[in-house]
N, C-alpha and C positions, 0 to 999 in steps of 0.2 A: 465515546463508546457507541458502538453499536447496537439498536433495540434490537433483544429479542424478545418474541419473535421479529422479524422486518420485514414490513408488510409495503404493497405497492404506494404506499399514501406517506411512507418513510422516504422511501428512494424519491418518489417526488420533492420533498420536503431538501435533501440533502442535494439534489438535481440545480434546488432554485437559488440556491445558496454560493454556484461556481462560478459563474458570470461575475457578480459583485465580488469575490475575493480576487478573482483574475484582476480585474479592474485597480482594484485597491492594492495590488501587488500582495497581496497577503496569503496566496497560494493560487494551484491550480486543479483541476479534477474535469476528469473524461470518460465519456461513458467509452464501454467495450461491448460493442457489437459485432457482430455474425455479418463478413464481407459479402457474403454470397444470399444470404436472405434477410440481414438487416433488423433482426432483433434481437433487442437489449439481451447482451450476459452479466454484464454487472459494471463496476465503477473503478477509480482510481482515480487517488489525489495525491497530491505534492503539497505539503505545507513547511515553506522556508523558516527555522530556528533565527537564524543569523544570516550574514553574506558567504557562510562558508558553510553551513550544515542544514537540514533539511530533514524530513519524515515523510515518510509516504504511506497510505494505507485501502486497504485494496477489498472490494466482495465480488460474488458471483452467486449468479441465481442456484441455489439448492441443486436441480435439477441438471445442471451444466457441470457441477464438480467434477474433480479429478480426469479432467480433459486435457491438463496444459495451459489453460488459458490466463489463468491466475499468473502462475508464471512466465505468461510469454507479457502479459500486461506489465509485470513490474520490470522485466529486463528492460523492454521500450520506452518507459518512464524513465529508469535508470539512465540509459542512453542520453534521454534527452535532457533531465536534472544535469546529468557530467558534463556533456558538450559542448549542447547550447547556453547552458546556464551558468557552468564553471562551477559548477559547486562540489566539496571537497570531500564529503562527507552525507549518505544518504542512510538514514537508520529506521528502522521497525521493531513493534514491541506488540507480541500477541499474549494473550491469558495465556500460563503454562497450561492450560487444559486446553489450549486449540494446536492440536499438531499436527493437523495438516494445513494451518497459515505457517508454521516453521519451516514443515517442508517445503512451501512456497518460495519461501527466504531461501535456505538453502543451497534448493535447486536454481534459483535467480543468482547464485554468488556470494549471499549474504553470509559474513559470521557471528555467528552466536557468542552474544561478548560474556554474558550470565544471566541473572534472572533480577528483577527490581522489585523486592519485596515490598508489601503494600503498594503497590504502585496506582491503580486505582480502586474508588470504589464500586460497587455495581451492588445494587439493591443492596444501599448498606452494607455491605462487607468490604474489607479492602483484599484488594486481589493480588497474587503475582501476576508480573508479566517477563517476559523472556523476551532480552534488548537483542537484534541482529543489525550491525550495521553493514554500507560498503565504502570502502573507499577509493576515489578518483582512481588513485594511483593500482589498487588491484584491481577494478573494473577493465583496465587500459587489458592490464595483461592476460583476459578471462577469453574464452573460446566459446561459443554456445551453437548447439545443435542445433535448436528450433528457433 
């Protein structure tokens, strides 16, 4: 889960932690940065289930929201999970009280399979989360504006 609040000393913390999973094959995660002035908008990682399914999960600074950017990150992750990596199956699972990470989902291709009651806990409570996967095979046949 993600702290909230998430504070610069977080994103550090989640930053130093991508090198050794890469390494270890045990995932991957990329910052998402501003081509044209080169500061951090937020992150995105790929963690492999299996040889054939995977999770990815995605922030962006407060301040940057409802830009596109969130969604142009996880299409390009997508991209490169199906292509490069062959993988079959790429899914995400937000709190049902986060909707505008669904609309991410969405707008990236993803389908809303239901909701996974108790799914985590967070300060003690167990939460729902709302499962969105994609698959290879409707990636292939998806169209995207941005």
């Amino acid at each position: 889960m993600i702290p909230c609040p998430y504070t610069e000393a977080d994103a550090r913390k989640w930053f130093a932690t991508l090198a050794p999973r890469r390494a270890a094959g045990t995932g991957a995660g990329f910052a998402v940065v501003d081509a044209g002035a080169g500061g951090l908008l937020g992150g995105i990682a790929f963690r492999p289930d299996d040889e054939r399914r995977g999770e990815a999960g995605y922030w962006v600074r407060k301040e940057r929201r409802g830009q596109g950017i969130a969604t142009r990150a996880v299409r390009l992750v997508s991209a490169w999970v199906i292509i490069e990596l062959g993988f079959a199956r790429i899914q995400l699972h937000w709190d049902v009280e986060n909707v505008a990470s669904q609309r991410v989902a969405e707008k990236a291709g993803y389908k809303r399979e239901g909701v996974l009651r108790a799914w985590l806990e967070v300060d003690g409570k167990a939460r729902d989360h709302v499962l969105y996967s994609l698959l290879a095979t409707e990636w292939r046949t998806q169209t995207f504006g941005s």
